[in-house]
Backbone bond lengths (Angstrom), bond angles and torsions (degrees), N, CA, C in turn:
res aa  C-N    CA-C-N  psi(-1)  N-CA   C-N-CA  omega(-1)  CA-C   N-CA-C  phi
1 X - - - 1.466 - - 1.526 111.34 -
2 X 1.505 127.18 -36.00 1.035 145.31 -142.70 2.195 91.42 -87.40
3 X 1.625 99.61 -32.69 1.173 87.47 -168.34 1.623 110.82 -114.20
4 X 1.668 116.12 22.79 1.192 131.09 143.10 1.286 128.31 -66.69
5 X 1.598 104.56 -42.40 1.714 115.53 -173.68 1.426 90.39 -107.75
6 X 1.130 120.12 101.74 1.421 149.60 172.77 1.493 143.16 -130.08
7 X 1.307 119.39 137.67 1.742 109.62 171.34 1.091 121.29 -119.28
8 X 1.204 105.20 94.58 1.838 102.23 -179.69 1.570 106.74 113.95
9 X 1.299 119.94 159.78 1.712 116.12 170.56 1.815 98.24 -118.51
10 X 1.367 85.15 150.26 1.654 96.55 -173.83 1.638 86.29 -97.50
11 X 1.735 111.70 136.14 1.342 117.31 179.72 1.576 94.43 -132.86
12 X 1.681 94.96 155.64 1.691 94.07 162.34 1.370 120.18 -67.19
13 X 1.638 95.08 140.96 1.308 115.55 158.28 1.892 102.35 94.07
14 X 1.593 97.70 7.89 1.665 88.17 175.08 1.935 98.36 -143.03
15 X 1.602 105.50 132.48 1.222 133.38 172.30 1.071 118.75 -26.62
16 X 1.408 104.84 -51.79 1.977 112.98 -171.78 1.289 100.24 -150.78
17 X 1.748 104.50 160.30 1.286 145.51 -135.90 2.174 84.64 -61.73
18 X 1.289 119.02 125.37 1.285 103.35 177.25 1.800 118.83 -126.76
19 X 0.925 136.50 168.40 1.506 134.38 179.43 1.352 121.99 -103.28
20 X 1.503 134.13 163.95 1.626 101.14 152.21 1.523 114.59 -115.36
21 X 0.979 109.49 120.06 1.466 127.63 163.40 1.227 114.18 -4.98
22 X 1.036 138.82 -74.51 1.398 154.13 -153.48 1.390 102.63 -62.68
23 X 1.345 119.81 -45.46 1.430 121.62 -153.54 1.472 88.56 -93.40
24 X 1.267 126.13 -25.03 1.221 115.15 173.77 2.145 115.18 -75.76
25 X 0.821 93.55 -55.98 1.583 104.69 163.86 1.654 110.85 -41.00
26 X 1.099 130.81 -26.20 1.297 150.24 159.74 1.686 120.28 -69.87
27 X 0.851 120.70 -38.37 1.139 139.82 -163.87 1.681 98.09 -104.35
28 X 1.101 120.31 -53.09 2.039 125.08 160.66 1.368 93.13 -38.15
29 X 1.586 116.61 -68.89 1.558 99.04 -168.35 1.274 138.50 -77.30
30 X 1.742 114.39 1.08 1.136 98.15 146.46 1.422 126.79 -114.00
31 X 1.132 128.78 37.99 1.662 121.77 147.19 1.650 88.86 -92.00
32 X 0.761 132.31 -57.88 1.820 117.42 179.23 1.047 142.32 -46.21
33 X 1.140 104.97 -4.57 1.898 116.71 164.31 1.831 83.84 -112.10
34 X 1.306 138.16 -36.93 1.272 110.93 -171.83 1.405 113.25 -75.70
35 X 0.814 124.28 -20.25 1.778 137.86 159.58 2.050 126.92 -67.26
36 X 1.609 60.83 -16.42 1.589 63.92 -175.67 1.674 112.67 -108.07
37 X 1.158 107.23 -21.48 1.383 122.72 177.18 1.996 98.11 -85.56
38 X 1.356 135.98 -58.74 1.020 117.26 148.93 1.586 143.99 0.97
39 X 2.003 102.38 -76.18 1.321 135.67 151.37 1.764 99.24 -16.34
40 X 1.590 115.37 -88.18 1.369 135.02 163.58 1.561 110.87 -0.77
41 X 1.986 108.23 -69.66 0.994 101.64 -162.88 1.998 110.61 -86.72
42 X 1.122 88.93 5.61 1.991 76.62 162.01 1.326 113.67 -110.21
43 X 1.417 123.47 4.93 1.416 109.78 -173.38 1.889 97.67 -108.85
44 X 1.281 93.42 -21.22 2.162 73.33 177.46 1.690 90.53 -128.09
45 X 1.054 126.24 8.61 1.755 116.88 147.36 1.208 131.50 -147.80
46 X 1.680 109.21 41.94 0.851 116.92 164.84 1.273 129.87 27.45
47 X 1.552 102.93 49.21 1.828 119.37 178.29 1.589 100.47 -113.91
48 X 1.043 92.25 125.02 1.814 102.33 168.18 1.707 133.48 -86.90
49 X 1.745 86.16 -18.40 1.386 94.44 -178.04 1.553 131.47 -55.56
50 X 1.418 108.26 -54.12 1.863 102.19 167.60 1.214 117.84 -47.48
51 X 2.004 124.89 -41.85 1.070 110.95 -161.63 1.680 95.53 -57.20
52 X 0.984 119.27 -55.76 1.872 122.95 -172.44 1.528 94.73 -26.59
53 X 1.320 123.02 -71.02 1.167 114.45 -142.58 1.493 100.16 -76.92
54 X 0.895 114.03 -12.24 1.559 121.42 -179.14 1.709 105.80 -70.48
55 X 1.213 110.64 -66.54 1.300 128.54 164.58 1.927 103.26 -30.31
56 X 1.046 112.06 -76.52 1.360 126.43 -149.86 1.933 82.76 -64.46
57 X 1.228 135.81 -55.35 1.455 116.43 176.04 1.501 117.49 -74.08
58 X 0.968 116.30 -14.52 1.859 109.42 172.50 1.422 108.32 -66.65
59 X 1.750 111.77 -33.76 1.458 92.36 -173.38 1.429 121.28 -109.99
60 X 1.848 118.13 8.06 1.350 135.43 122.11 1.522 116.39 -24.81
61 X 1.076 121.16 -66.00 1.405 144.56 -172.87 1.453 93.30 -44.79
62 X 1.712 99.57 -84.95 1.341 105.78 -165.01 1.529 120.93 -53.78
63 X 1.482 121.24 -19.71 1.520 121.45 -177.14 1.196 107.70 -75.88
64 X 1.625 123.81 -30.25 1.105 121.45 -149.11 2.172 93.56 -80.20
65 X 1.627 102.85 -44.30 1.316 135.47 -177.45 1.727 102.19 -38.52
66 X 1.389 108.04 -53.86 1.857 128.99 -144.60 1.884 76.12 -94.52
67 X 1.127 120.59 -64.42 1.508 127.14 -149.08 1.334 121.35 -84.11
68 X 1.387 113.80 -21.80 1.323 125.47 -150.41 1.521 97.18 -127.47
69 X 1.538 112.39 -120.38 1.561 129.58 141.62 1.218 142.97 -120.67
70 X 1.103 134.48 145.72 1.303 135.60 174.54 1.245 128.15 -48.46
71 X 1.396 118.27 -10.67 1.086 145.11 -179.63 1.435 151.64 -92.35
72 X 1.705 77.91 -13.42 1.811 113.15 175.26 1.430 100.23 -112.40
73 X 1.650 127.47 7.78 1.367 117.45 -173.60 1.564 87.81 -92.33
74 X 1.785 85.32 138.81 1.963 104.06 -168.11 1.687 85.19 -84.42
75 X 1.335 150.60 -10.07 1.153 120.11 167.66 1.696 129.41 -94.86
76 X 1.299 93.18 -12.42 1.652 119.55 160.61 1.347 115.44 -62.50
77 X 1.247 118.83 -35.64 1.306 121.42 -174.69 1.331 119.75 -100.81
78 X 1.325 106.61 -24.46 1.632 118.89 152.04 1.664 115.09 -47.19
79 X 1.553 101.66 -73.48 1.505 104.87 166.68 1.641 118.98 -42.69
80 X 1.226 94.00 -44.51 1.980 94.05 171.61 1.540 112.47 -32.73
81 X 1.937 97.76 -75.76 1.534 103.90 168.35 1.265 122.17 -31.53
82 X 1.531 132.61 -33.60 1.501 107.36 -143.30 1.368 100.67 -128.19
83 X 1.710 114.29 14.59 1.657 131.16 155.59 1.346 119.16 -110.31
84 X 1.302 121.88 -7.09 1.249 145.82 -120.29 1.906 77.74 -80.77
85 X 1.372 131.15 -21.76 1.210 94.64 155.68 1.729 121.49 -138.78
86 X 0.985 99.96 63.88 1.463 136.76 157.71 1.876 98.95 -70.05
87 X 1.458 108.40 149.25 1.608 102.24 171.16 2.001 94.35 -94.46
88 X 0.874 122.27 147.03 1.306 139.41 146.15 0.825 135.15 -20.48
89 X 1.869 130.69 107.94 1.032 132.20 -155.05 1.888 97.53 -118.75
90 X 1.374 116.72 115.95 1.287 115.42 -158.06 1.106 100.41 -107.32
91 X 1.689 128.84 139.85 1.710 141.85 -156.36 1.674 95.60 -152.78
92 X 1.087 91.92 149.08 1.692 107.41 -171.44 1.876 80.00 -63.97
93 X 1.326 103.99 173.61 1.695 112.06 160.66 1.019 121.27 -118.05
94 X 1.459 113.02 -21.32 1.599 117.03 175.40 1.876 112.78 -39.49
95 X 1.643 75.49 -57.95 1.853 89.11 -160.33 1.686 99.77 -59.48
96 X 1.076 112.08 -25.86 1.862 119.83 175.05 1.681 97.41 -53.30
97 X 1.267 111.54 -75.05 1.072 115.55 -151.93 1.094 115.56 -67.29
98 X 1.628 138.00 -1.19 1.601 149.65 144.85 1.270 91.47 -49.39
99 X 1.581 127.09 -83.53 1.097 134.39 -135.90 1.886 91.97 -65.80
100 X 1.364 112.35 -25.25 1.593 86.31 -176.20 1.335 120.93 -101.00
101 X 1.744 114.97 1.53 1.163 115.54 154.09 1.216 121.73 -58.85
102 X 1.516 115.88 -41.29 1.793 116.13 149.34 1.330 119.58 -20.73
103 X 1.557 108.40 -73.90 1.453 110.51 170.58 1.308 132.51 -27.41
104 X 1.270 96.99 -50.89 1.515 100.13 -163.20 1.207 102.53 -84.79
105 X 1.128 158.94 -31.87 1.523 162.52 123.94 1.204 101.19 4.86
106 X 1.468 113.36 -96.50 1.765 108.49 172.27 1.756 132.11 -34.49
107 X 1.148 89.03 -34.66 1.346 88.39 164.69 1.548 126.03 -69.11
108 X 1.316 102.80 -37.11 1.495 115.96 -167.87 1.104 118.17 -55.32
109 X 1.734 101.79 -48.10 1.251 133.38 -170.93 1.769 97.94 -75.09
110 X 1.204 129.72 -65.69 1.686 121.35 164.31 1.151 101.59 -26.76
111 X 1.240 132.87 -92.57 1.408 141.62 171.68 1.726 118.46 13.03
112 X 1.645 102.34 -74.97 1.234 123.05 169.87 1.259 111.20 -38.26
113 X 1.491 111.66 -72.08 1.809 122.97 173.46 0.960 129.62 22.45
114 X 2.419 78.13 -100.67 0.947 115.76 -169.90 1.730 122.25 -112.25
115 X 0.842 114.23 25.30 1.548 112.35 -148.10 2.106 86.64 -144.68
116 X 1.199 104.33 -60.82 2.143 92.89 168.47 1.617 91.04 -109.57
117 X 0.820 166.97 -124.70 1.833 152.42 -125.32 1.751 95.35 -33.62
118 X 1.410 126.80 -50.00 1.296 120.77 -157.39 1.380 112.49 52.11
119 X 1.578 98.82 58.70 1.688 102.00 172.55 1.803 97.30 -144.06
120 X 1.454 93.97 166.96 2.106 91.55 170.56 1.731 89.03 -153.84
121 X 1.249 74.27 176.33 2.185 89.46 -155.48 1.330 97.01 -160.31
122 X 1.363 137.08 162.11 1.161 147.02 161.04 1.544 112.51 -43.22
123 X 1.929 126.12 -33.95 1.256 100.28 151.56 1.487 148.50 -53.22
124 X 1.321 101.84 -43.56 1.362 114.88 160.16 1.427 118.23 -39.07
125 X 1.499 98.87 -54.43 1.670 110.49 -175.27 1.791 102.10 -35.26
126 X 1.778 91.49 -69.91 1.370 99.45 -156.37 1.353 124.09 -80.65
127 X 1.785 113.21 4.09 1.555 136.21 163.02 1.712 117.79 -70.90
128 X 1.548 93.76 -20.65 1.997 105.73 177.47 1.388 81.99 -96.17
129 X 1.285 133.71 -83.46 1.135 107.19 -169.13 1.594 152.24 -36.41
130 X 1.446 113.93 -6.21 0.977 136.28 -163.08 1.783 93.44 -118.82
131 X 0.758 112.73 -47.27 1.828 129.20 160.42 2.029 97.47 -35.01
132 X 1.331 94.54 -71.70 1.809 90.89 -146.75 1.670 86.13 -80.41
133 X 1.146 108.25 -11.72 2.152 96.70 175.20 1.535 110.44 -58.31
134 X 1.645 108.81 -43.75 1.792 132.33 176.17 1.482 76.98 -38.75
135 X 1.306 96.32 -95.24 1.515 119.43 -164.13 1.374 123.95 -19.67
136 X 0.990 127.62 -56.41 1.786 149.30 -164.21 1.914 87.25 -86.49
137 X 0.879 139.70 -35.70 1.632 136.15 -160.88 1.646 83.52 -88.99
138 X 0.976 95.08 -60.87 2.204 96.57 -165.25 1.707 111.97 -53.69
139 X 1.539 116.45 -36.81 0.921 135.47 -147.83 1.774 101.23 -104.43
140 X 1.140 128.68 -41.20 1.355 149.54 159.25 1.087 129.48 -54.81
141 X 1.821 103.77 -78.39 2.016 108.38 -176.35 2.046 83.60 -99.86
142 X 0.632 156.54 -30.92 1.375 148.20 -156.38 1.875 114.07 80.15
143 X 1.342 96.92 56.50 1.697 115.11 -167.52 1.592 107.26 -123.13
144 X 1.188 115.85 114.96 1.387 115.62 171.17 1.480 135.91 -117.15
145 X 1.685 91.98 93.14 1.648 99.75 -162.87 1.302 124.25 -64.03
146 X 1.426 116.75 1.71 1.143 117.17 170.37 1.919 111.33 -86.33
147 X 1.245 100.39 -23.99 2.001 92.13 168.71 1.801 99.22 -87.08
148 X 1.058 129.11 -4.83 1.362 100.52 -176.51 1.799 113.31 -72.66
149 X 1.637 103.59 -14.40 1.327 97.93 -166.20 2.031 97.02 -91.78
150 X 1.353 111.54 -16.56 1.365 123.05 167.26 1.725 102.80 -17.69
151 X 1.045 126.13 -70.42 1.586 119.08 -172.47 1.228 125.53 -55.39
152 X 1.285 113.96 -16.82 1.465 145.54 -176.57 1.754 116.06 -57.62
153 X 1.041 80.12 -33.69 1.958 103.22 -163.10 2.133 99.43 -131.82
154 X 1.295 94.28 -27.10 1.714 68.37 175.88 2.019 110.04 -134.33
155 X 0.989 103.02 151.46 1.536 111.50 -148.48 1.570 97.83 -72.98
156 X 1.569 121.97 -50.74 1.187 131.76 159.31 1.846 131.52 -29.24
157 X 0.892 109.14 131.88 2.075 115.36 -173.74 1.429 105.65 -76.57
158 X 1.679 105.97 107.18 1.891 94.71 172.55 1.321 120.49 -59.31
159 X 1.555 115.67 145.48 1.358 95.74 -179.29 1.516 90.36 -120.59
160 X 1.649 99.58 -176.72 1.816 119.56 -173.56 1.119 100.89 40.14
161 X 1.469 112.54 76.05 1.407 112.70 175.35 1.854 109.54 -97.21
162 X 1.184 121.95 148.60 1.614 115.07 -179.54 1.730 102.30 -36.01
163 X 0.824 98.57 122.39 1.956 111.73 159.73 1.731 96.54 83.25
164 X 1.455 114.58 -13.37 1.306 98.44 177.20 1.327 92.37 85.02
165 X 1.463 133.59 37.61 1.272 138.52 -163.89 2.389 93.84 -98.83
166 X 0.969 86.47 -56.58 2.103 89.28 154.16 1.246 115.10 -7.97
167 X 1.997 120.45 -72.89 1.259 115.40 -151.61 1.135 100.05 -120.67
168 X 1.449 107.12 123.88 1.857 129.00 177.86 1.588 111.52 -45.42
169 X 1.233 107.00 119.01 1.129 109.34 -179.55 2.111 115.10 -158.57
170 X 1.111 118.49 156.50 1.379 125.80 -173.04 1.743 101.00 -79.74
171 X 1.307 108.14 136.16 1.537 115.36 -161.14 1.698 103.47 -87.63
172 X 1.164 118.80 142.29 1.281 102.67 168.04 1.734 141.36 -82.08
173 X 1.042 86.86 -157.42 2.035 68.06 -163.81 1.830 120.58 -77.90
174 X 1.398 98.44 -24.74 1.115 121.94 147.56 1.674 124.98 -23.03
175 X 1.174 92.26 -56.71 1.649 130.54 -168.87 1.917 113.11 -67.74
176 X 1.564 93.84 -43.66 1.383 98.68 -163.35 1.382 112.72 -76.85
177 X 1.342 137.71 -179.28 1.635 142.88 -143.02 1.976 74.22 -173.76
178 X 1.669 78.79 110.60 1.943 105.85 174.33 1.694 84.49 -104.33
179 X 1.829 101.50 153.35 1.395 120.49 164.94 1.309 115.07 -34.79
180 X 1.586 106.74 -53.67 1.560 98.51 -171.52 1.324 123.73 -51.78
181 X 1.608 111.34 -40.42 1.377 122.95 -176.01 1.199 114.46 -52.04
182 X 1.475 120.00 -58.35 1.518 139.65 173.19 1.481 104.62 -29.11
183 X 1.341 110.00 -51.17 1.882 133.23 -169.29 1.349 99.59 -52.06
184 X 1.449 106.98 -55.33 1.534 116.62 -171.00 1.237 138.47 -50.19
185 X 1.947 89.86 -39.21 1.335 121.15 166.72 1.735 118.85 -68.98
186 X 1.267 96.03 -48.45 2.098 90.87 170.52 1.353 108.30 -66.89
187 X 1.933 125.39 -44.48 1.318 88.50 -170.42 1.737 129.30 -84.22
188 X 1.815 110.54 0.05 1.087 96.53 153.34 1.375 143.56 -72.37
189 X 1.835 105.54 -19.12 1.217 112.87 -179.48 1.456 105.55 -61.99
190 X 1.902 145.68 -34.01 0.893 165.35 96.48 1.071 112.30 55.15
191 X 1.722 102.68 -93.80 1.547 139.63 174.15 2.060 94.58 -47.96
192 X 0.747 115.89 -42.53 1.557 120.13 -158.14 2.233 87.39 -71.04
193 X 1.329 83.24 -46.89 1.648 80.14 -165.24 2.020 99.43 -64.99
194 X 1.440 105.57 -84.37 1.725 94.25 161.14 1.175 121.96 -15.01
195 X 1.212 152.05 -18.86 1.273 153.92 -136.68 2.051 89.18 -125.89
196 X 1.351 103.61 -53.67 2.031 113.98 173.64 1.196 100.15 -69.66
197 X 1.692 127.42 -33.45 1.098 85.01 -153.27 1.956 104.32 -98.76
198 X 1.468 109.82 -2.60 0.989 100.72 -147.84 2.247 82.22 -112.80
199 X 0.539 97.95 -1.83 1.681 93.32 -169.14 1.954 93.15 -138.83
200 X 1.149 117.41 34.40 1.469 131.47 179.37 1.917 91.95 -67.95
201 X 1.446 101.19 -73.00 1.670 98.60 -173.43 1.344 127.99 -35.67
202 X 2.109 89.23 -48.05 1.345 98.14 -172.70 1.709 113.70 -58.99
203 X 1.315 112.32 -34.68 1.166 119.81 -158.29 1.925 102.84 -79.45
204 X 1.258 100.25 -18.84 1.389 89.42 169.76 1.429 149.88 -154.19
205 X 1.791 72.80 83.14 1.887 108.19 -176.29 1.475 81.15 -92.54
206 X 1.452 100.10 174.40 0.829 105.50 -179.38 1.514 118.73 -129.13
207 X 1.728 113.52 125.16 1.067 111.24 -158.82 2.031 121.00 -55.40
208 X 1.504 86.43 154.63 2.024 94.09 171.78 1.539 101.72 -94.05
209 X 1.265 94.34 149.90 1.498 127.57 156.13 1.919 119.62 -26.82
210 X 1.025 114.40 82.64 1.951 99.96 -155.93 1.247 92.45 -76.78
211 X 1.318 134.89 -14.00 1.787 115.87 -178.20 1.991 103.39 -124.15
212 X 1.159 99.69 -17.00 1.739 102.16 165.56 1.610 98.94 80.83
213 X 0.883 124.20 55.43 1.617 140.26 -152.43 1.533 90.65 -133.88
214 X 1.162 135.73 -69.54 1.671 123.56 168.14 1.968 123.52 -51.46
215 X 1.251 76.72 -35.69 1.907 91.61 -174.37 1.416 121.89 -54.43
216 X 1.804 97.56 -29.01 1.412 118.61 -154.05 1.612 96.05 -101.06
217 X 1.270 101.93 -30.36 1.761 105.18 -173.62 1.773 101.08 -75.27
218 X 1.382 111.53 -48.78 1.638 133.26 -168.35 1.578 82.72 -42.30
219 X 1.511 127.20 -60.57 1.438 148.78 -137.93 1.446 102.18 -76.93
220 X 1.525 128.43 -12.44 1.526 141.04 163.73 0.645 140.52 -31.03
């Protein structure tokens, strides 16, 4: 029983209970396109329904994740499948399992909302938004803003943190960002703006049909 209701798997050659990264980073991205595709459907059709169901398994997910194991979460194990041979990227779990008590909070609280009140409000608003930032950071750069606040609340040093981002250290050269680079970066940001402001019209006609394959069906 003891090693059903669990946090974390104990592996050789590491101290404490650890995760792998990857499958979790996997698993961010897909509640984050399902949240986000959701998102979609209340803002230009004003349908609420996915977000519910979206809602109502994220925080399935997360109870099962926080309460249970990490191991029975169906989006963890999804991600399992779809790294499944990726080598293993090993993360303390402690600091996880803060950050997804986070989760599940926000969720809970969505939950509440919209899903039994069947209402949304600018909290809600800014509880998804704060939702798909988790999401898009974990799932993207491999950053989990929910352990950064981990030290905050517990006195102890997380360790095996993603990237080894935990222990202070001089970056390698690899690592570093020269002037020029920086340069590169403003003057495309630059080019991008010149680019709106000066080809804005052009850019938005609106394209034709190049093989007339929609036109012809519309025409039915």
């Amino acid at each position: 029983m003891s090693k059903l209701i669990q946090f974390g798997e104990n592996v050789e050659g590491y101290n404490i209970p650890v995760l792998n990264e990857r499958e979790i980073r996997a698993a961010a991205g897909i509640l984050f396109l399902a949240t986000f595709i959701s998102l979609m459907f209340i803002l230009f059709k004003n349908n609420f329904l996915p977000i519910k169901y979206v809602l109502t398994a994220f925080l399935a997910d997360f109870i099962i994740r926080v309460f249970i194991n990490p191991k029975f979460s169906p989006t963890l194990i999804i991600g399992r499948l779809i790294v499944g041979n990726q080598t293993p990227e090993y993360v303390g779990a402690q600091q996880k399992k803060f950050a997804w008590i986070i989760g599940v909070i926000l969720s809970s609280t969505m939950f509440i909302f919209m899903v039994v009140i069947n209402s949304y409000s600018p909290i809600t608003g800014i509880i998804c938004f704060i939702c798909l930032m988790f999401l898009f950071f974990e799932s993207a750069f491999g950053i989990c803003l929910g352990c950064i606040f981990y030290p905050l609340f517990h006195k102890e040093k997380p360790q095996r943190c993603p990237g080894e981002v935990c222990d202070a250290g001089s970056k390698q050269i690899i690592q570093k960002t020269s002037g020029i680079q920086l340069l590169i970066v403003l003057v495309f940001a630059t080019f991008i703006f010149l680019a709106a402001w000066f080809f804005n019209d052009q850019f938005s006609k609106q394209p034709y049909d190049l093989f007339g394959s929609f036109t012809s069906s519309k025409s039915k």
